[in-house]
C-alpha positions in Angstrom: -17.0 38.5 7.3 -17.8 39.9 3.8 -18.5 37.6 1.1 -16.3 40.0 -1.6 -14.1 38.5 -3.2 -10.8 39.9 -3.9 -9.6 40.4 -7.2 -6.0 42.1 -6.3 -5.5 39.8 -3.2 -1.7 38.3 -3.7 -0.6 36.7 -0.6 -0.7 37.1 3.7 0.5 35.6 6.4 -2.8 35.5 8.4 -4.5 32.2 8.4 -7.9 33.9 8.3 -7.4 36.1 5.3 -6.1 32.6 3.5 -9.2 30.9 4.5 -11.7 33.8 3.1 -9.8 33.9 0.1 -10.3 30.4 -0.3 -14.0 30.6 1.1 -15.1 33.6 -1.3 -12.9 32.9 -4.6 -15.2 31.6 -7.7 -15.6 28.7 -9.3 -13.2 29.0 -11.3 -10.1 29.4 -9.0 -11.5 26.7 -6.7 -11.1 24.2 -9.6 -7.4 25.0 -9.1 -7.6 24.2 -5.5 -8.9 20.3 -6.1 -5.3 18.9 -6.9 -4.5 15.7 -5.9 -1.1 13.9 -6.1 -0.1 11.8 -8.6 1.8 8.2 -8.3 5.3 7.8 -8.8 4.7 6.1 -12.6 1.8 8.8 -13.6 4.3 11.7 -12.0 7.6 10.7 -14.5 5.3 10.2 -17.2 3.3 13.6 -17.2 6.2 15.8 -15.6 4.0 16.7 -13.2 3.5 16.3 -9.4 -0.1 17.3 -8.6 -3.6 17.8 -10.9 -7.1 18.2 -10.7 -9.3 15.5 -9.8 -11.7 14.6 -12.2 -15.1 12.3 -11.9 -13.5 9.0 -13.2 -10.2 8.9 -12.0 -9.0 6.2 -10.0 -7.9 7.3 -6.7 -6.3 5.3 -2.9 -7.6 7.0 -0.2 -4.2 8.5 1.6 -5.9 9.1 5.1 -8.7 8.2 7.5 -11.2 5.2 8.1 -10.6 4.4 4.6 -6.6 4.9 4.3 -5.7 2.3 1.9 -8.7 1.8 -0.5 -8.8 2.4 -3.9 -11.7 3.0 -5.6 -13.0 5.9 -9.1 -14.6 9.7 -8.4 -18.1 8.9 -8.4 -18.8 12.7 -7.7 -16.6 16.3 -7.9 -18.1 19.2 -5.8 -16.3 22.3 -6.5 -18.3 24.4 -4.4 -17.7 22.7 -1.4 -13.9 21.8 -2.4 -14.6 17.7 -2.2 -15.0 14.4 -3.8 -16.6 11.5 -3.4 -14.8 7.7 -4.1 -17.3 4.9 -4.9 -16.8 2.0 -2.6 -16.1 4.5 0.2 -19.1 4.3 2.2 -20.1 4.7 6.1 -23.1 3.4 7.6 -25.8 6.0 9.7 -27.1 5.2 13.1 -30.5 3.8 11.6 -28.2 1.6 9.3 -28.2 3.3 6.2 -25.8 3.6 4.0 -24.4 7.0 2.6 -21.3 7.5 0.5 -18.4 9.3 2.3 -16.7 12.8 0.7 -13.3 13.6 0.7 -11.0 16.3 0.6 -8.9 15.9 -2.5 -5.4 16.7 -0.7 -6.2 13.2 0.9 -6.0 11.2 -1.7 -3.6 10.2 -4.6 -4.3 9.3 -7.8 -3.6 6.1 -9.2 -4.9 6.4 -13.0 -6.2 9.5 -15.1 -9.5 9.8 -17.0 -7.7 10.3 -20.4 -11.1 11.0 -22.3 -11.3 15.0 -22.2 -7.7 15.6 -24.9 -7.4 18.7 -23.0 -6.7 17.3 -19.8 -3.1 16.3 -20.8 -2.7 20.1 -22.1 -0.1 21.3 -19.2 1.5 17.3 -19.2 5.7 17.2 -19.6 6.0 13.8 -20.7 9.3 13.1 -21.4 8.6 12.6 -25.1 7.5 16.2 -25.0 10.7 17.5 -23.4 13.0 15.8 -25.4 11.2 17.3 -29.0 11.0 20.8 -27.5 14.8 20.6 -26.2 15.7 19.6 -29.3 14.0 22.3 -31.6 15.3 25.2 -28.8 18.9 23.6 -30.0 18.1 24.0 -33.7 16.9 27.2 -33.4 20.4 28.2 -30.7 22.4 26.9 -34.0 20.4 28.7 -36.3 21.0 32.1 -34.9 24.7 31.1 -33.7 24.8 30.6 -37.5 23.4 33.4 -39.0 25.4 35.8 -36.0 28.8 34.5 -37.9 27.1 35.2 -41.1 26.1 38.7 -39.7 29.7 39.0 -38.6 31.5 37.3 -41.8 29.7 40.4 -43.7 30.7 43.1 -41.3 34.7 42.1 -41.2 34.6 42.1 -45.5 33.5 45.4 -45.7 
């Protein structure tokens, strides 16, 4: 398999061509791909149903040995399209201890690291939609205003 990565790719059917896609794309895409979702208070208070997982976040594990558990990102690897929760550890045949990764799909987010203000950037709190819905009517008024203003002028000459 080549390790290009496609810059014009859009969309197939075939499985494998998904997975190299996903395999080959940069850093930058895979970001995109560590969504997790978000709980039923933090999803009607953002607007939004999934977002990237960030180190600090406060997470329940959604599936596994560990379905249940909450615990915060201790670690975010991009590369390898994973996370780690702290808490979440399994124990090696010679007893040691060693901290478990997790896909991000399989887990939910329970609380956002609110310290980067960018974060939030994309959020459609409800506060948010109701100021923008209102200025899109003042500005519907304004130009069904200035249309009968427009029209006014035409009919008097």
């Amino acid at each position: 398999m080549k390790s290009k990565f496609n810059k014009s790719w859009v969309a197939s059917k075939q499985p494998r061509k998904q997975r190299k896609y996903v395999a080959n794309a940069p850093n930058h895409l895979k970001r995109k791909l560590m969504g997790s979702p978000l709980d039923k208070p933090l999803r009607e208070k953002h607007g939004r149903r999934t977002i990237e997982v960030r180190t600090g976040d406060e997470v329940k594990i959604m599936r596994g040995k560990f379905n249940g558990k909450l615990g915060k990102v201790g670690k975010v690897d991009v590369k390898n399209t994973r996370i780690q929760v702290d808490g979440a550890q399994r124990a090696k045949k010679g007893g040691e201890k060693v901290e478990t990764w997790f896909h991000p799909s399989k887990v939910k987010i329970m609380g956002l690291n609110l310290e980067d203000s960018r974060r939030m950037k994309k959020s459609k709190s409800k506060e948010v939609k109701d100021k923008t819905n209102e200025i899109k009517k003042e500005v519907k008024e304004g130009k069904e205003k200035q249309k009968v203003k427009v029209n006014k002028t035409e009919t008097k000459k």
